[in-house]
C-alpha positions as a printed Julia matrix, in Angstrom:
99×3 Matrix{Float64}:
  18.3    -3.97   27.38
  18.77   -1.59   24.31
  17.37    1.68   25.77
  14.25    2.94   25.12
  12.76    1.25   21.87
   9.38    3.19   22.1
  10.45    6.0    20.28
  12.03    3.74   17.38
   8.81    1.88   17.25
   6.48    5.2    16.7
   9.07    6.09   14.31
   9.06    3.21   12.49
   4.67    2.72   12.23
   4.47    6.51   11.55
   6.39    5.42    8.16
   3.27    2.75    7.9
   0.82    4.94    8.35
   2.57    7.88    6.19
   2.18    5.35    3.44
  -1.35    4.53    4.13
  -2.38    8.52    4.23
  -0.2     9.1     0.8
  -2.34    6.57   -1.32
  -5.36    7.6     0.6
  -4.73   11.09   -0.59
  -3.52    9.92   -3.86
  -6.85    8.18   -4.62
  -9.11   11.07   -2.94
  -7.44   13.84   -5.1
  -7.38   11.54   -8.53
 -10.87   10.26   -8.1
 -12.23   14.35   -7.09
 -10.44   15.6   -10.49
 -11.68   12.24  -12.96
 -13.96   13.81  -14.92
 -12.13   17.5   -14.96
 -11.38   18.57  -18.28
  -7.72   17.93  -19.79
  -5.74   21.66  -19.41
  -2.77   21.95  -21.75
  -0.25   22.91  -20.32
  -1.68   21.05  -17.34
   0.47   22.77  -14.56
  -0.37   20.2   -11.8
   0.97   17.4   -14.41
   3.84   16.59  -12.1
   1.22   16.49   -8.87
  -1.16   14.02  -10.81
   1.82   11.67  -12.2
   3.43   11.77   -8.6
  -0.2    10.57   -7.52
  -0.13    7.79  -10.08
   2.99    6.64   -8.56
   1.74    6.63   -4.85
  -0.91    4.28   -6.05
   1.33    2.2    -8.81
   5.31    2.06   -7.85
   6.42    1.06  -11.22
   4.93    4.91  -12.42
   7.66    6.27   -9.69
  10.25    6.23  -12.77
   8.37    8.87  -14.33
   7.95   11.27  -10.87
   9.68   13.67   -9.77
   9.99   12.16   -5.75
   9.6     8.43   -6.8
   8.38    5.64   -5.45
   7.29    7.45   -2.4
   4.98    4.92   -0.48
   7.14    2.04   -1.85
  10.1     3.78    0.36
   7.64    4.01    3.08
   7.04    0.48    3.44
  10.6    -0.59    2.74
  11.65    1.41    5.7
   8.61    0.04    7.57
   9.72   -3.1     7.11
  13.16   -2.78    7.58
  12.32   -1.43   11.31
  10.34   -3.87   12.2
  13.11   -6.49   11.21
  15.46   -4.74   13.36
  12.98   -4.29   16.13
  12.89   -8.54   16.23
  16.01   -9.26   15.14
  17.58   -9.74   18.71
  14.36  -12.08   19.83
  15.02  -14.12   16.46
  18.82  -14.33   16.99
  17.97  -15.62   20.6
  15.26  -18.16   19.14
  12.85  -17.26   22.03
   9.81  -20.01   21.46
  11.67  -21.77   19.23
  11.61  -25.33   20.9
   7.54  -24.88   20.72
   7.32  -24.57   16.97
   9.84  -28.27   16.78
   7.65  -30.4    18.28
């Protein structure tokens, strides 16, 4: 066996969940300030448009940390492909699925 794979498992759906909690807070703070009135200088600007791109990855150009929940996933996924890799490489169950 390959060690303990617990801790790379919590790892890797606490990078699911971080995701899920940044667009949660994303839309919670957003929909709270809607109907504020514009400030100019508004000197959360960068805090709204890094908002926008939690919720919308193509605005993560225009932030300051990117793409944050889009790295999220990607990681997400990436761990759970290594997590199965080694039963997928074996083909375990394989002969039921080519009948």
């Amino acid at each position: 066996m390959h060690g303990d794979v617990r801790p790379a498992r919590r790892a890797n759906f606490s990078e699911l969940h971080k995701a899920r909690r940044d667009i949660e807070i994303a839309c919670e703070m957003l929909i709270r300030h809607l109907e504020d009135a514009p400030m100019n200088p508004d000197r959360n600007a960068d805090l709204w448009q890094q908002f926008r791109a939690d919720l919308c990855g193509a605005e993560g150009a225009l932030s300051k940390e990117g793409d944050r929940v889009g790295r999220r996933i990607s990681a997400f996924k990436d761990g759970i492909e290594a997590l199965c890799r080694p039963v997928l490489d074996r083909g375990i169950g394989r002969e039921s699925y080519e009948d």
